[in-house]
C-alpha positions in Angstrom: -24.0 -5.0 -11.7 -21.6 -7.9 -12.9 -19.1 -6.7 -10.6 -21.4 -6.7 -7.4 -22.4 -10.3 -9.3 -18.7 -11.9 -9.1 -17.8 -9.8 -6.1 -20.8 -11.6 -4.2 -19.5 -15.5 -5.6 -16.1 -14.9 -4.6 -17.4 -13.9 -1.0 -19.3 -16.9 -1.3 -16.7 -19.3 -2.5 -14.1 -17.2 0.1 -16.2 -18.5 3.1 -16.9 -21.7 1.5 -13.2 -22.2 1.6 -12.4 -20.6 5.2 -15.0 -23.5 6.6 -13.0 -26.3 4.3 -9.5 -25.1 6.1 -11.3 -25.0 9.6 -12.4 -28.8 8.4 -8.9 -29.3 7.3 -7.5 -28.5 10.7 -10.1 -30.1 12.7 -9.2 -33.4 10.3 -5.5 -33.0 11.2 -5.8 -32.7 14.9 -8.1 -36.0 14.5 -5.8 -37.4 12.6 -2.7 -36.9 15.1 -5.5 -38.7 18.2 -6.5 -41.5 16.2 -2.6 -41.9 15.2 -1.5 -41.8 18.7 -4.6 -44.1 19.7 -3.2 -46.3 17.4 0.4 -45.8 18.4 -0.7 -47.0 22.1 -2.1 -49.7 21.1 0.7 -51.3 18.9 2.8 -50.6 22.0 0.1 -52.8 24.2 -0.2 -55.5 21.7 3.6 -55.8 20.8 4.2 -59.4 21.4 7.9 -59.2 21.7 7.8 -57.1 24.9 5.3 -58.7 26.5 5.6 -62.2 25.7 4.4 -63.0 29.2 1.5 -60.5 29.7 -2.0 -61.6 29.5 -2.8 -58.6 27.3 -0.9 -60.5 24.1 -3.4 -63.1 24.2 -6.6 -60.9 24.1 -8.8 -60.1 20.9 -10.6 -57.6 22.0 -7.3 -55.8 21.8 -7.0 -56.8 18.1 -10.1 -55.8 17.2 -9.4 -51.9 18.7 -6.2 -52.1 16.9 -8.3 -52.7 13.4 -10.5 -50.1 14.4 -8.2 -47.5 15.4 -6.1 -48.5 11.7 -9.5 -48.1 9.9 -10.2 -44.8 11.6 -7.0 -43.4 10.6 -7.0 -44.5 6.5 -10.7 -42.9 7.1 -9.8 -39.6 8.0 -6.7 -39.9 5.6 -9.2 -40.5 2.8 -11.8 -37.7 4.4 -8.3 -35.3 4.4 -7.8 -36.1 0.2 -11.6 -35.7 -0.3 -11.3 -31.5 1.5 -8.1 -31.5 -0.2 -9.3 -31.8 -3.5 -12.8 -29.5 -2.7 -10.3 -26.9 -1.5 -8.6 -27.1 -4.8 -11.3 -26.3 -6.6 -12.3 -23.3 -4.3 -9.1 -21.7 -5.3 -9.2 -22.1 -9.0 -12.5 -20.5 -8.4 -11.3 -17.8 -6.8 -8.3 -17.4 -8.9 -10.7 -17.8 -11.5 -13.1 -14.6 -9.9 -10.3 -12.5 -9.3 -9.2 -12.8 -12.8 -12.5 -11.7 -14.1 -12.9 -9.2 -11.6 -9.3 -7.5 -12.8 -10.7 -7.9 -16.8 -14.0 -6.3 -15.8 -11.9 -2.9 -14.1 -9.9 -2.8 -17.6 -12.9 -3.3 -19.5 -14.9 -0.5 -17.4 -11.2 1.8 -17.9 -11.1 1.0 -21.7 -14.9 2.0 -22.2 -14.1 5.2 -20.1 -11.2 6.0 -22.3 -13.6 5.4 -25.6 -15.7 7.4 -23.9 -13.8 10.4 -23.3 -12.1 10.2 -26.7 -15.5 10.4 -28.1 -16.3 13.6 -26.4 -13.5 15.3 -27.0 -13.9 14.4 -30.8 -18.1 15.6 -30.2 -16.2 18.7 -28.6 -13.4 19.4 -31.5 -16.6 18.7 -34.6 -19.0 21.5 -32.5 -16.1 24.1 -32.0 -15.2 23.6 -35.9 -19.0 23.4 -36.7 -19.4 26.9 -34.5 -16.2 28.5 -36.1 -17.6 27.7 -39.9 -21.0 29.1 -38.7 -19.6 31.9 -37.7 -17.7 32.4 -40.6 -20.0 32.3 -43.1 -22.5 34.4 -41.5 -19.9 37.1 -41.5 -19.3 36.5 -44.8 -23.5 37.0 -45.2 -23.5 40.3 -43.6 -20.7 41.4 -46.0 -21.8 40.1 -48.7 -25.7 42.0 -48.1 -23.7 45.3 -47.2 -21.5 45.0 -50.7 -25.0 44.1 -52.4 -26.1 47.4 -53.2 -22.8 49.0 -53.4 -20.3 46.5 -55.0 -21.9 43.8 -56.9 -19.0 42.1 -58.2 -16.8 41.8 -55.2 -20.4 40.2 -53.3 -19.9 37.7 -55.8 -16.5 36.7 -55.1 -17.7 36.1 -51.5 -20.8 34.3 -52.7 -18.4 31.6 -54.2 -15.9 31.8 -51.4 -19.2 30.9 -48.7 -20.2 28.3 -51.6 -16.6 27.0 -51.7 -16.7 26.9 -47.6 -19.8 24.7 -47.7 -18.7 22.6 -50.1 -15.2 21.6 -47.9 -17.3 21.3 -44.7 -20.0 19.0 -46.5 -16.8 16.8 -48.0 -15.2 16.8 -44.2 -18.2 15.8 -42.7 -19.0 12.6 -45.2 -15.2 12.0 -44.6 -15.7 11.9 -40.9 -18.5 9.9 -40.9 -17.3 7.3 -43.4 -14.2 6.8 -40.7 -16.8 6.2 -38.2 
């Protein structure tokens, strides 16, 4: 659910930042024109070549000349503004990526706890089911020595009690360790 969450805003911020590149380019090639626009019309106005030309005397020349200047610091200061917004769109996306990669070691860390705890769940049942098994043999020896030999039915009365005794003290162990 996270995952789908980060993987969704870093689509997102991916596309976000494929349209500010498109705008980038589309800012460059406008850039170069209203450079060249510029460019032609130094050449027109440029006194010292064409000191005899009617076209040095005329403002209307001038005033494109400002224009064209102000067009181009416009889309230079237009080209630092995407700049900068495209920045940010790849720390954010460096940013995603990053969580995305400590979300897959999280999600194989909690797998690993995971299995670890089964196969401790696993070990406790097969030791649980082996001392189960163990003392009910000791049960059906001890009711068949009953009758015939009291004494050694004893012995294995304190053995089964001795058993219990070790599996009660390994189970509080184990459980104080959790």
């Amino acid at each position: 659910m996270i995952k789908e969450y980060i993987e969704e805003l870093l689509n997102d911020n991916n596309e976000q930042l494929h349209k500010l590149e498109q705008q980038m380019k589309n800012l460059m090639i406008e850039l170069d024109s209203a450079k060249g626009w510029l460019d032609s019309l130094n050449a027109e106005s440029n006194v010292d070549t064409n000191i005899f030309s009617p076209r040095s005397m005329d403002s209307d020349l001038k005033r494109k000349t400002e224009e064209a200047q102000n067009n181009v610091y416009k889309i230079k200061q237009d080209i630092e503004y995407v700049s900068s917004f495209m920045e940010t769109h790849i720390k954010k996306k460096e940013e995603y990526e990053k969580l995305l990669v400590e979300l897959e070691e999280m999600a194989h860390s909690t797998e690993k706890e995971t299995k670890e705890t089964e196969n401790r769940d696993l070990n406790e049942m097969q030791l649980t089911r082996t001392f189960l098994s163990d003392l009910y043999r000791k049960t059906e020896l001890c009711l068949a020595l009953l009758s015939s030999d009291r004494n050694r039915c004893k012995n294995e009365l304190k053995n089964m009690k001795a058993m219990i005794r070790s599996m009660s003290e390994k189970i509080s162990t184990e459980k104080e360790e959790s």
